[in-house]
C-alpha positions as CSV (number, residue, x, y, z in Angstrom):
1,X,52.5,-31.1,-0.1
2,X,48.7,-31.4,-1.1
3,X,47.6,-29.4,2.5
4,X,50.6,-26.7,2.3
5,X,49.4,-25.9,-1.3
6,X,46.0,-26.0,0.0
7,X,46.7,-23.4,2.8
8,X,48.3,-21.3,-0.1
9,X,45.1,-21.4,-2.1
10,X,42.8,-20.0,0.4
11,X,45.5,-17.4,1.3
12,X,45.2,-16.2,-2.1
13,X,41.6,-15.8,-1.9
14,X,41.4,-14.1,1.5
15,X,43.7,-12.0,0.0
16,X,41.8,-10.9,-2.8
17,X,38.6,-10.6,-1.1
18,X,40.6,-7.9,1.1
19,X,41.4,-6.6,-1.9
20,X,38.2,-6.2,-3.0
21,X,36.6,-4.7,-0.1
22,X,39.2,-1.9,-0.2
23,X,39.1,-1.6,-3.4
24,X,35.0,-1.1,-3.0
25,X,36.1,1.5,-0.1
26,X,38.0,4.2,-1.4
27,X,36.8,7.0,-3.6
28,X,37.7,6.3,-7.2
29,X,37.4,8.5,-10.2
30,X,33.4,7.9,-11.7
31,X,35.1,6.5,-15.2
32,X,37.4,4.1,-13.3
33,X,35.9,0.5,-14.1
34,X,35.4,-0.6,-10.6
35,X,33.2,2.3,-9.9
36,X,31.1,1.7,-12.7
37,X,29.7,-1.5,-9.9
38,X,28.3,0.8,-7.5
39,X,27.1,3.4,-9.5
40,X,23.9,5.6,-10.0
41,X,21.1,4.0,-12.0
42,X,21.8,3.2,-15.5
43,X,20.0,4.7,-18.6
44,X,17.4,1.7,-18.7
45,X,16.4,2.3,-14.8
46,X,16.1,6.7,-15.7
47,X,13.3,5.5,-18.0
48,X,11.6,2.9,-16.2
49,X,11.8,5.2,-12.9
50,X,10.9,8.4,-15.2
51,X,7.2,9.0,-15.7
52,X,5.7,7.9,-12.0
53,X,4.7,11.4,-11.4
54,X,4.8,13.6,-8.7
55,X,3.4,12.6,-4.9
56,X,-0.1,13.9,-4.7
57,X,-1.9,14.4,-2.0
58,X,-5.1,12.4,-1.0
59,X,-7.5,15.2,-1.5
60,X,-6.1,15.7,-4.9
61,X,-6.9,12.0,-5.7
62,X,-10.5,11.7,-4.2
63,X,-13.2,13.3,-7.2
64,X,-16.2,12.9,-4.9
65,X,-18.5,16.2,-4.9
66,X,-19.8,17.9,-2.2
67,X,-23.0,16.6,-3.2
68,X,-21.5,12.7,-2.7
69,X,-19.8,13.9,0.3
70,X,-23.2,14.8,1.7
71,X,-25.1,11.7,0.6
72,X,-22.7,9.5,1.4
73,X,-22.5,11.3,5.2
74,X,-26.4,12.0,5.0
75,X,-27.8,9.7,8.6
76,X,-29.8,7.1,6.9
77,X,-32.5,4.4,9.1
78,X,-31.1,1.2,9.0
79,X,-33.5,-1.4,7.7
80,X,-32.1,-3.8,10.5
81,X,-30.1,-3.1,13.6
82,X,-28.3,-6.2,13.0
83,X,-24.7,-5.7,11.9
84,X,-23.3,-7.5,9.3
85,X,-19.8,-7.6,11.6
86,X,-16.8,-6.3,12.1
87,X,-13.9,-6.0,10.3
88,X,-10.3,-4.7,9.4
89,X,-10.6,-2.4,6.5
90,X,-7.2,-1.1,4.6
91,X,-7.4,1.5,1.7
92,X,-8.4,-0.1,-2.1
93,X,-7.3,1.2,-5.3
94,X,-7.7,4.9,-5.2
95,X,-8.4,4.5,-8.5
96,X,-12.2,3.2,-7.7
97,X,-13.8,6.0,-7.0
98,X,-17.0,6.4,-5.2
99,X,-18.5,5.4,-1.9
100,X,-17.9,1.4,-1.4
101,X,-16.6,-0.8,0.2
102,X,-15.2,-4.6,-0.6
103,X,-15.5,-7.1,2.5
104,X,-15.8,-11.1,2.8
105,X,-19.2,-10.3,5.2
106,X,-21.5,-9.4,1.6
107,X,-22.1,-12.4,-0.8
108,X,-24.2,-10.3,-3.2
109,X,-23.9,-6.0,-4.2
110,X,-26.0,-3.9,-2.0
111,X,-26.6,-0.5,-0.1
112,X,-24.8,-0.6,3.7
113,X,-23.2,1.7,6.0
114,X,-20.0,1.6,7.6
115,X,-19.1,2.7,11.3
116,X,-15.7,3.2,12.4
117,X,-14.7,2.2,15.7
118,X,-12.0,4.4,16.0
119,X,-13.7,8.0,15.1
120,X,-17.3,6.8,15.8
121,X,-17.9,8.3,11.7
122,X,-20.4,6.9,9.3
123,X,-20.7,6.5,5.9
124,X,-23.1,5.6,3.4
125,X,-21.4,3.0,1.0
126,X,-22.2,0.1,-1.6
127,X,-21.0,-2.7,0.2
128,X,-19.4,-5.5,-2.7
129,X,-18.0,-9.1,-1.7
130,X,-14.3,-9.1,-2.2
131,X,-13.1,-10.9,-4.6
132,X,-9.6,-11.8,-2.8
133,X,-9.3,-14.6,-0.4
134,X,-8.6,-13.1,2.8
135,X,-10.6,-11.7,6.1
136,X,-9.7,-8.1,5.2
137,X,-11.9,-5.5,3.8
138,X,-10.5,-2.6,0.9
139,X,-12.5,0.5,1.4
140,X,-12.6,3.6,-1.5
141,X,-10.4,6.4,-0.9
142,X,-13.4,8.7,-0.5
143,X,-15.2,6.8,2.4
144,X,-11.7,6.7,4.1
145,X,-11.2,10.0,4.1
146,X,-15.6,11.0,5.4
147,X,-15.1,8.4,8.3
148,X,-11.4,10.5,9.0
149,X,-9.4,7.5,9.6
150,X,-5.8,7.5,8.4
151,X,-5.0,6.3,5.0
152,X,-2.2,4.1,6.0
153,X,-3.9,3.0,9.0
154,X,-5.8,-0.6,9.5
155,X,-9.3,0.9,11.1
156,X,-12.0,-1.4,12.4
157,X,-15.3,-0.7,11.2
158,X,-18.8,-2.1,11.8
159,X,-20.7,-3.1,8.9
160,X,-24.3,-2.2,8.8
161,X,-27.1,-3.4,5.8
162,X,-29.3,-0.6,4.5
């Protein structure tokens, strides 16, 4: 008696899983309580999600002058051909403007320049120890875009002290 009212418990909640699901499936007026599960973002999530702004383009973000551009770009002797080393740079916080760049190979601020591998670019930069764990360098926005490297992209540059 116990197993055949066992086998009619889990028949009942097969059944109402099935239920569910094609309940879920079909195309139900937007009052109708079910539909209110899988429905568009509530009144809370418009406000949280309003306000982000609009996409804006990278050259709308970078502030650097022409004047910066060309300083920053501006061949420079290296004090030392010794490079500091390589490394795998990834955009920072747009936010930072200027010239920089924040890498594990630096201990202490100073003036370096930065080589990418990829497009054979330099830039003029104040190189700045990072302050995350990590092997990975950030590099401003502005110094992305002199070296043209992409923005989403993981360049490898060569790190030079001025």
């Amino acid at each position: 008696m116990n197993l055949n009212l066992y086998s009619i418990f889990k028949l009942f909640w097969a059944g109402f899983c099935v239920g569910l699901l094609l309940v879920s499936c079909t195309n139900l007026p937007r009052e109708h309580p079910l539909n209110q599960l899988f429905s568009a973002p509530s009144q809370a999530d418009k406000k949280w999600l309003s306000g982000t702004g609009t996409p804006k383009l990278a050259s709308a973000l970078d502030v650097a002058t022409l004047q910066q551009r060309l300083a920053a770009s501006q061949q420079v002797t290296l004090t030392s051909s010794k490079s500091l080393g390589s490394t795998i740079a990834s955009l920072g916080n747009p936010a930072e403007t200027g010239f920089w760049l924040k890498t594990p190979l630096v201990e202490k601020r100073q003036l370096g320049r930065i080589v990418s591998k990829e497009t054979g670019k330099s830039v003029n930069v104040t190189l700045m120890p990072l302050e995350t764990q990590g092997s990975g360098s950030q590099v401003s926005l502005s110094a992305m875009r002199l070296m043209g490297v992409s923005l989403i992209g993981l360049p490898e540059i060569n790190v030079y002290p001025l």
